[in-house]
C-alpha positions in Angstrom: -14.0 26.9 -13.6 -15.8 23.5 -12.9 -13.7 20.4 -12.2 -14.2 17.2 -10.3 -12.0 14.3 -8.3 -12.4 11.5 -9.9 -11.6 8.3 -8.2 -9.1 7.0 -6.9 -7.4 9.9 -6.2 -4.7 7.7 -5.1 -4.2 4.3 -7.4 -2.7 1.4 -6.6 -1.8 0.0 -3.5 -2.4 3.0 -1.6 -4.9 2.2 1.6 -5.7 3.2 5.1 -5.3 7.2 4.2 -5.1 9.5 6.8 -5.9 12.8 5.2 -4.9 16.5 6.9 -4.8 19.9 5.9 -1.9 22.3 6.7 -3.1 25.5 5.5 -3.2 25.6 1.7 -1.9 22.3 1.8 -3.3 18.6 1.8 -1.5 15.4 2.6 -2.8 12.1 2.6 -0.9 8.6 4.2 -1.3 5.3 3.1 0.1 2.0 4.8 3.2 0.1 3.4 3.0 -3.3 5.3 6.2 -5.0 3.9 8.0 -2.7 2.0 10.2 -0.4 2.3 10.8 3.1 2.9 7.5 2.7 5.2 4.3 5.2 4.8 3.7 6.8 1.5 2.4 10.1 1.7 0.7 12.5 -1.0 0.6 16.3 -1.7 -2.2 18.0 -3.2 -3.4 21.9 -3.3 -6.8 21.5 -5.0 -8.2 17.4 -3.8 -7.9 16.6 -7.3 -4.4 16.3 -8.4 -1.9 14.7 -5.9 1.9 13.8 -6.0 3.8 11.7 -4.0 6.4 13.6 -2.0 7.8 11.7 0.4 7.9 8.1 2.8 8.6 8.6 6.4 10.2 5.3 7.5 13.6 5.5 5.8 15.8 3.8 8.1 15.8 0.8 10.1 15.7 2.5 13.3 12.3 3.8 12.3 11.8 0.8 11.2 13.3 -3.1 10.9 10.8 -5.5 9.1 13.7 -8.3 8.4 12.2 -11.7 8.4 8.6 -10.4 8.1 5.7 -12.3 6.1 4.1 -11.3 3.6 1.1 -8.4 5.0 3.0 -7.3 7.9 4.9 -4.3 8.7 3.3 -0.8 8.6 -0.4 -0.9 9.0 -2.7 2.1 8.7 -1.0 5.3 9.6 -2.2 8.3 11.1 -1.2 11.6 9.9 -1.6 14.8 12.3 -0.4 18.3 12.7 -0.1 20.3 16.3 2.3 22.2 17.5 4.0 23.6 14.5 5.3 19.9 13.4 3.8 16.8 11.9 3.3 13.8 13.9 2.9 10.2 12.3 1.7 7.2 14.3 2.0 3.3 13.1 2.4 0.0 13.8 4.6 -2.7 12.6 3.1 -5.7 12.9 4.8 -9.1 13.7 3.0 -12.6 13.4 -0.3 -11.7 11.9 -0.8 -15.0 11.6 -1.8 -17.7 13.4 -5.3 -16.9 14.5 -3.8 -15.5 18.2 -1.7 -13.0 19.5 -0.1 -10.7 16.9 3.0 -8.7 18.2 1.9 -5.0 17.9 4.5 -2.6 18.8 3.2 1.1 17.6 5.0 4.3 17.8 5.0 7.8 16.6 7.5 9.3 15.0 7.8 13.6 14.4 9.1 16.1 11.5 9.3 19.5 10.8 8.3 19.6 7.3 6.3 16.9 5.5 9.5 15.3 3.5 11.2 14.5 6.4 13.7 14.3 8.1 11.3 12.0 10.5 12.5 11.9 14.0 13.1 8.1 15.1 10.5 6.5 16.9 8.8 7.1 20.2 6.5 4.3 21.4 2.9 3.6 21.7 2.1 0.3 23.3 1.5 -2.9 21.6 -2.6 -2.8 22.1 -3.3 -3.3 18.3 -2.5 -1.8 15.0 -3.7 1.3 13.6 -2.6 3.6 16.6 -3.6 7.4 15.9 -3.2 10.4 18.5 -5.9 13.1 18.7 -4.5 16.9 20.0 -7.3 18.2 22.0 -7.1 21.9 21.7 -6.6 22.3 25.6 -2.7 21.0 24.5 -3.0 17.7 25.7 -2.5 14.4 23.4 -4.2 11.3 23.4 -3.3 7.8 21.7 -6.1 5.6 20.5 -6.2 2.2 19.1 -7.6 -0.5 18.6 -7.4 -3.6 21.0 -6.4 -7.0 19.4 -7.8 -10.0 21.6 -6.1 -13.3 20.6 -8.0 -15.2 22.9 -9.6 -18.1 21.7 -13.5 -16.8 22.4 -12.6 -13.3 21.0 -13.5 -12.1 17.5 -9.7 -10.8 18.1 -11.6 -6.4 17.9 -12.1 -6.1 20.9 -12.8 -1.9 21.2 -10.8 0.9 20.6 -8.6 2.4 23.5 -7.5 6.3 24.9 -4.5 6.3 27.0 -3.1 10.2 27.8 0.6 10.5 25.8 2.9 13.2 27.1 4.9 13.9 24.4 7.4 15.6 27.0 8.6 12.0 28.3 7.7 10.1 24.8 5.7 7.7 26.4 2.0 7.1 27.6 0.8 8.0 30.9 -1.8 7.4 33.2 -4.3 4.3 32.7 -6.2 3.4 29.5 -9.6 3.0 28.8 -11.6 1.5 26.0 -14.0 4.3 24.9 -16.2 2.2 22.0 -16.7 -1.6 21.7 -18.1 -1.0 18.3 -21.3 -1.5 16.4 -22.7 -5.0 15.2 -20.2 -4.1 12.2 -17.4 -5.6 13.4 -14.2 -6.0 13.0 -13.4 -2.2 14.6 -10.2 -0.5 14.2 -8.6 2.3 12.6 -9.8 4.9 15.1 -9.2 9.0 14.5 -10.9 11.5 16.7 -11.9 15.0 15.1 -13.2 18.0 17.3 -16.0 20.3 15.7 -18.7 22.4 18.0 -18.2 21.0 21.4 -18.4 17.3 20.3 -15.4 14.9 19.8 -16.1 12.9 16.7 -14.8 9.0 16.4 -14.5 8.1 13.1 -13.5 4.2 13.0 -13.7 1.5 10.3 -15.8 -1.7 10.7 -16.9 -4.5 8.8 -13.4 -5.9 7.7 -11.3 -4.9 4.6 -13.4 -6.6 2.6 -16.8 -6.4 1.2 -18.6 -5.4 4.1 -16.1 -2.6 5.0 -17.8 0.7 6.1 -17.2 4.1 7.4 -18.5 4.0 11.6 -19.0 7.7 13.1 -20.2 8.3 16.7 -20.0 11.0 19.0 -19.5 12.2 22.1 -18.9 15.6 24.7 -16.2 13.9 26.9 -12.9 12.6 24.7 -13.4 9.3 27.3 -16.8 8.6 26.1 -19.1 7.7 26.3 -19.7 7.5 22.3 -23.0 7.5 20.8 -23.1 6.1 17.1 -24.4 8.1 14.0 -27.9 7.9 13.7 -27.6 6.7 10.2 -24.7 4.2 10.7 -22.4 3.5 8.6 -21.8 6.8 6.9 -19.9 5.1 3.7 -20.2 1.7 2.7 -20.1 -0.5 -0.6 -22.0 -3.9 1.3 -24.4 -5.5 -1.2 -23.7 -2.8 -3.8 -23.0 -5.2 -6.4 -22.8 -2.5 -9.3 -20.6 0.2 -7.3 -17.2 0.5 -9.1 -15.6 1.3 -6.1 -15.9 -1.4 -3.9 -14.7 -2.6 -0.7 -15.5 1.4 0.7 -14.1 2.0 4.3 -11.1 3.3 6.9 -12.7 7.1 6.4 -11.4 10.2 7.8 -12.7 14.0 7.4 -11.1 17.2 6.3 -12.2 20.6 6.1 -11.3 22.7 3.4 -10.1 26.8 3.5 -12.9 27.3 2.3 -15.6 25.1 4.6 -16.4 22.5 2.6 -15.7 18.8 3.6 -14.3 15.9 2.6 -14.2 12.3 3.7 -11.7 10.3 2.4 -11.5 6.4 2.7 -10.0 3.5 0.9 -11.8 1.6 -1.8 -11.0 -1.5 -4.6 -11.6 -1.8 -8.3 -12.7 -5.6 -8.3 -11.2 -7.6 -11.4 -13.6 -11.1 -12.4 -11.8 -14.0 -12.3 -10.8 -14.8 -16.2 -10.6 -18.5 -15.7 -13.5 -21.2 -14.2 -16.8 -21.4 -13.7 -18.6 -17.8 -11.7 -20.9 -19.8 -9.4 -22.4 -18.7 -6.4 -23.9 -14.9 -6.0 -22.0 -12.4 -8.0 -21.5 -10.0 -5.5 -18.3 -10.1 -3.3 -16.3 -12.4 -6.0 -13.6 -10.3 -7.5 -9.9 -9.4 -6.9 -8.5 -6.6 -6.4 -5.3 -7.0 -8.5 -4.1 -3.0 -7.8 -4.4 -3.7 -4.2 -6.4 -1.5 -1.6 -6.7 2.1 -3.3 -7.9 5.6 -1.8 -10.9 8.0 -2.8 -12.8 11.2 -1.7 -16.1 11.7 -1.4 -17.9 15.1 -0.3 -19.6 15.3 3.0 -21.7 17.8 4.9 -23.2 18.2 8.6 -26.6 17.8 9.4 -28.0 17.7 13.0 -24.5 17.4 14.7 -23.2 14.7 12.5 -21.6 13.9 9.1 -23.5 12.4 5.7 -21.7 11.8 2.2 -23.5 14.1 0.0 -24.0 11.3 -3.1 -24.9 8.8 0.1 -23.6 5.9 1.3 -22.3 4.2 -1.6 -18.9 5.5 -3.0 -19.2 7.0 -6.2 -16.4 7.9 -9.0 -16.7 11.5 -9.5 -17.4 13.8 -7.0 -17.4 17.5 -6.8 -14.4 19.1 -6.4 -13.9 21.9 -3.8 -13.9 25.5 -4.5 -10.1 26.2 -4.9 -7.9 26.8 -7.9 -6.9 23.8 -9.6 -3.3 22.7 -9.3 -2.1 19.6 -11.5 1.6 18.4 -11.3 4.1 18.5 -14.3 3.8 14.5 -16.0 6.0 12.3 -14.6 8.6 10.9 -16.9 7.4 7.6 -18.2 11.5 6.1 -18.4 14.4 6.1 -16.2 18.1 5.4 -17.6 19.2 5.1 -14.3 22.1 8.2 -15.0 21.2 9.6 -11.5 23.1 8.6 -8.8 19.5 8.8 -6.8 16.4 6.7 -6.5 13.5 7.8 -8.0 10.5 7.9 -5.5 8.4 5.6 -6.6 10.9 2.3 -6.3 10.7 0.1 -2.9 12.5 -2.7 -1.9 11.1 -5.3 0.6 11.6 -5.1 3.9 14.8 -3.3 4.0 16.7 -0.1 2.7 18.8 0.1 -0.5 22.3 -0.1 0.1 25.1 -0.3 -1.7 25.9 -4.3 -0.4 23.0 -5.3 -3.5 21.9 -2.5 -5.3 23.6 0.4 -7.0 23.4 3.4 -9.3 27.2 4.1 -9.7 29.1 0.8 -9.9 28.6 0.9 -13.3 26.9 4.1 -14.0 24.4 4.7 -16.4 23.1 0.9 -15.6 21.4 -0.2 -12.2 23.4 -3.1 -10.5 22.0 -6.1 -8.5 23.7 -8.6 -7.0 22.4 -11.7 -6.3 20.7 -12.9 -2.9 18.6 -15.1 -1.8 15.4 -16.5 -4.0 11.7 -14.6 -4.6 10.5 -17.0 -1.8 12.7 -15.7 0.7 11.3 -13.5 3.6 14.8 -12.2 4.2 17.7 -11.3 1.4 15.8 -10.3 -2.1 17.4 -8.5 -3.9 14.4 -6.4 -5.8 13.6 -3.2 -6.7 10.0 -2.1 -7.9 7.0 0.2 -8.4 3.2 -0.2 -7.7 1.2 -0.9 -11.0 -1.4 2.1 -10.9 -3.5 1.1 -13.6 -5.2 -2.1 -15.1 -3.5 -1.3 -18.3 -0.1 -0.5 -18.3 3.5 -2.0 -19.9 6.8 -2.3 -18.4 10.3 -2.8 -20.3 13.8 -3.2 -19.3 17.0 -4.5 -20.8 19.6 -6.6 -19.2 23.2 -7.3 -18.9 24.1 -10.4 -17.1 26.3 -13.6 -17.5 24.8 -16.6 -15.6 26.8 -19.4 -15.4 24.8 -22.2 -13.1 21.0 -22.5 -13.0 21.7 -21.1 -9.6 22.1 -17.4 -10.9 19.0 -15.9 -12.2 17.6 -12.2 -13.0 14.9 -10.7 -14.6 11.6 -8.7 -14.7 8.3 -10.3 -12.6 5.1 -9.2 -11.8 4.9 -9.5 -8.1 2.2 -9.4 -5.0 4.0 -11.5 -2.6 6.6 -14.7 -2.0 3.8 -16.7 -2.6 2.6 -14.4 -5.3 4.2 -13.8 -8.2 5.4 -14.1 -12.3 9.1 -13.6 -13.1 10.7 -14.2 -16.5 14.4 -15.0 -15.9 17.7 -14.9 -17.6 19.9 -17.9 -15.9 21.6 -20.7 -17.5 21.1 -24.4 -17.7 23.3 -27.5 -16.9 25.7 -27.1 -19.3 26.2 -23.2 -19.0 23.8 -21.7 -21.9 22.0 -18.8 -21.2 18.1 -19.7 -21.4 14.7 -17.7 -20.8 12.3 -19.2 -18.3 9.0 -18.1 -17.0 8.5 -19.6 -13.6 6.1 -18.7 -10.9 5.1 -19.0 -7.1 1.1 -19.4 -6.9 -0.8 -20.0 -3.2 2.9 -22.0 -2.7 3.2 -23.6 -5.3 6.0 -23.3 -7.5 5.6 -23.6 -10.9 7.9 -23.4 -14.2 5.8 -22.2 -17.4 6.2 -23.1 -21.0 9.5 -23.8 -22.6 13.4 -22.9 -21.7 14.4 -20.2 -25.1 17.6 -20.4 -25.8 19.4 -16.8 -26.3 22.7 -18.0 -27.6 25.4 -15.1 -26.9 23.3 -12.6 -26.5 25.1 -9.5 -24.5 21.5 -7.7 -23.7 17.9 -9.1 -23.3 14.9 -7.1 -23.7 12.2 -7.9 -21.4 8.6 -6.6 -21.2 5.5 -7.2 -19.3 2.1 -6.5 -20.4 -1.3 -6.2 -18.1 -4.3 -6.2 -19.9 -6.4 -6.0 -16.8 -6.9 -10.2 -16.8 -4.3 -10.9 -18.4 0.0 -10.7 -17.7 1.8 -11.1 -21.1 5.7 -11.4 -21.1 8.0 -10.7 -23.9 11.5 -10.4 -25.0 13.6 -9.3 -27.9 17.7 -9.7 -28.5 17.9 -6.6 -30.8 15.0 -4.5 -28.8 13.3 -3.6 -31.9 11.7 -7.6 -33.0 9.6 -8.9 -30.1 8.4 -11.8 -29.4 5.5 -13.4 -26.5 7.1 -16.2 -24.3 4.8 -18.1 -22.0 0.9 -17.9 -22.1 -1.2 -15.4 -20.8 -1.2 -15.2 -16.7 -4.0 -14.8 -15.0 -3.4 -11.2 -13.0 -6.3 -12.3 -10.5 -3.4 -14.6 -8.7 -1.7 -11.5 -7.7 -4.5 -9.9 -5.7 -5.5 -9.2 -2.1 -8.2 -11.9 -2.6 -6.2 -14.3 -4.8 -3.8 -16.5 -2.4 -4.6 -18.7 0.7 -5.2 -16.2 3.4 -6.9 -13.4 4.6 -3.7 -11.8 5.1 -3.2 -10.1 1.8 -3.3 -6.3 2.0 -0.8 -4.9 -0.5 -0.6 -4.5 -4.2 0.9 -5.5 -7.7 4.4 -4.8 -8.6 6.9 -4.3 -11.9 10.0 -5.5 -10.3 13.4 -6.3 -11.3 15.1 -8.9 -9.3 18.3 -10.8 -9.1 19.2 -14.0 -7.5 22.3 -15.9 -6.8 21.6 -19.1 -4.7 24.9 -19.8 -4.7 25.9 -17.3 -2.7 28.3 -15.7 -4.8 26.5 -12.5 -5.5 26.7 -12.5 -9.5 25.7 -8.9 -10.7 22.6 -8.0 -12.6 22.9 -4.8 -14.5 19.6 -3.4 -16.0 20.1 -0.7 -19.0 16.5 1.4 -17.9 13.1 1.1 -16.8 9.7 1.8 -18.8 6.6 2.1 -16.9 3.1 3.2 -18.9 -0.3 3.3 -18.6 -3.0 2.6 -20.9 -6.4 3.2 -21.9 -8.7 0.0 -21.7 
């Protein structure tokens, strides 16, 4: 039976994988940066049809992000398996901006099995994000990273570092030394080391998360170098491939299956054009990447001691899929009624864990409760739940219960990137205490109110739904849940992008979220009926 991957493999706001086999078994990690439970990580049996199973970072002793920006937290984990256990290495990174000194600290944290428990965490220095650790087969361990050099004459990359670990003590030990000052790439980080015949095999990523991103392999017989780079550098790349669907092609690591065929898996983005303005300039390099940073396969083989992508350098779509019996998961239920008294696994919060102080299943059960915090803006006290949008086409519903009193009391359904990224149609009230819908919005920091206030009268429930039509955001609402109607324009979806705010530090994804805020401090509830979440073809 013939079947192919056909990428993503992983959609949506899923980047920096870090792909391992465990037997029959494949697992792939992607970063989180702000939100919370930290590290996603997906199952797959046949490289073509994955699940998500679990995310590591589910307490704030792994893992406190309170106050953080937008784009920090977890960056680019590491995934490994020695020693009968799995072993998960990231950073969570404070003050990425600035154009300085970022504060790094990186750990590694330990389970048994791949849903967790995950131990708490056991450090790895503050050198730089994307920390990995490399188990040579002579049983010792090794960290690597990459060096971040805020001094002013630095292009801030400054190499990739080993340092010995000992995971006995928990801690480094001995001295570390940078093994590979990179190539004329750049921007060189994301560093995994992979044994095969007598060589050890650094795979980094160079060129920036952009459009010059790239694949970077070198070798070498000593794990402390010295490295010498792939003949044919970069192995994977999407630079002045204008046409490529997958674009943005970098942060690679390989995998070998039961069966000896290989894999290289790296992140990728499905640029979005810019709906609105004049296209000047060349046409390469221009679009958004409104699903955020997503992850793809591609096959690879050995030739002369190294690795080459079998389709070459430029990430294609489909790719052959390997030689093993094809496993596809049972479809995911497309609405929840919230009648568990359990979260399902795709909804995050930001920056911190739900608890039962803002959100909950079982105050009033069969509806999920949030009580107001602090504002969309805020880096600290949101009060939001959400998934990733996974496709350029998709609709979101949900019906709420909620009795504003003061403008200062708001809730509702938004389409969100960031604080200083996002849509939300509210239920609140105005001056005089009538409830009223309003679209508002936060775009490059600017706050914005959309269209007119619509009156809803007594209303005890309010249908909301969101629409993306790849370019476009469309919201709606109904009173009776069967006669809808648009409020607002269409939004431009290109806003909420990694390449649409006023920084380079946008590395996430777009969001359905529900959301409740109560500025005055008294905490109003929010109760939402369900949540719809479907894709669509184009």
């Amino acid at each position: 039976m013939t079947h192919s991957i056909q990428n993503p493999v992983l959609k949506g706001f899923n980047p920096d994988p870090s792909i391992i086999r465990v037997g029959d078994d494949y697992y792939i990690a992607t970063s989180t940066f702000e939100w919370f439970p930290g590290i996603q990580i997906h199952h797959s049996k046949d490289l073509v049809n994955w699940r998500l199973v679990s995310r590591a970072l589910t307490r704030t002793s792994q893992l406190d992000m309170k106050g953080m920006d937008n784009s920090e937290g977890v960056y680019a984990p590491a995934l490994t398996y020695a020693d009968g256990k799995f072993w998960l290495c990231f950073s969570n990174v404070h003050s990425c901006r600035g154009g300085n000194w970022m504060a790094t600290p990186s750990f590694v944290v330990t389970a048994d099995k791949i849903e967790g428990p995950w131990s708490d965490p056991m450090p790895l220095g503050n050198y730089g994000f994307d920390p990995s650790l490399f188990h040579d087969d002579d049983g010792r361990k090794y960290m690597l990273n990459m060096v971040w050099d805020g001094r002013q004459d630095s292009n801030f990359f400054n190499g990739i570092v080993l340092q010995e670990f000992d995971p006995e003590q928990g801690k480094l030990v001995g001295k570390a030394k940078t093994i590979f000052k990179g190539t004329e790439l750049g921007g060189t980080e994301g560093p995994q080391i992979l044994k095969k015949d007598g060589y050890y095999y650094l795979i980094t990523a160079e060129g920036g998360t952009e459009v010059n991103h790239a694949v970077t392999v070198s070798r070498s017989r000593n794990v402390w170098g010295p490295y010498d780079v792939h003949p044919d550098n970069p192995i994977l790349t999407s630079r002045f491939q204008e046409h490529a669907e997958l674009q943005r092609a970098g942060h690679g690591f390989l995998v070998e299956t039961q069966t000896g065929e290989w894999y290289l898996s790296h992140l990728c983005g499905r640029h979005v054009k810019n709906p609105e303005g004049y296209q000047f300039g060349p046409k390469y390099g221009n679009g958004f990447s409104t699903l955020g940073r997503e992850t793809a396969l591609q096959k690879a083989q050995w030739r002369d001691g190294w690795p080459y992508v079998v389709t070459g350098k430029t990430p294609v779509v489909e790719v052959q899929a390997p030689e093993l019996p094809p496993c596809p998961w049972p479809e995911e239920n497309h609405l929840d009624n919230f009648d568990s008294e359990s979260f399902n696994i795709h909804y995050q919060s930001l920056r911190e864990p739900f608890d039962e102080s803002w959100i909950s299943l079982t105050e009033r059960p069969g509806f999920l409760r949030l009580k107001g915090r602090h504002y969309l803006y805020s880096r600290y006290e949101q009060s939001l739940i959400a998934r990733r949008f996974q496709s350029h086409y998709a609709s979101v519903e949900t019906a709420l219960e909620f009795n504003p009193e003061t403008p200062l009391q708001m809730a509702g359904l938004c389409a969100y990137y960031a604080r200083n990224g996002h849509y939300f149609l509210k239920l609140s009230a105005d001056d005089d205490g009538n409830k009223v819908l309003k679209i508002v919005s936060n775009i490059n920091d600017c706050y914005g109110e959309i269209g007119e206030e619509v009156p809803v009268g007594d209303a005890s429930k309010v249908y909301m739904r969101l629409t993306l039509d790849k370019q476009w955001y469309q919201f709606s609402y109904s009173l009776d849940g069967e006669q809808w109607h648009d409020i607002g324009p269409r939004l431009n979806s290109t806003y909420l992008s990694d390449e649409g705010g006023p920084d380079i530090f946008r590395f996430t994804g777009s969001f359905a979220a529900l959301f409740a805020a109560d500025v005055s401090g008294q905490n109003g509830p929010a109760d939402f009926d369900y949540f719809y979440y479907r894709e669509h073809d184009a």
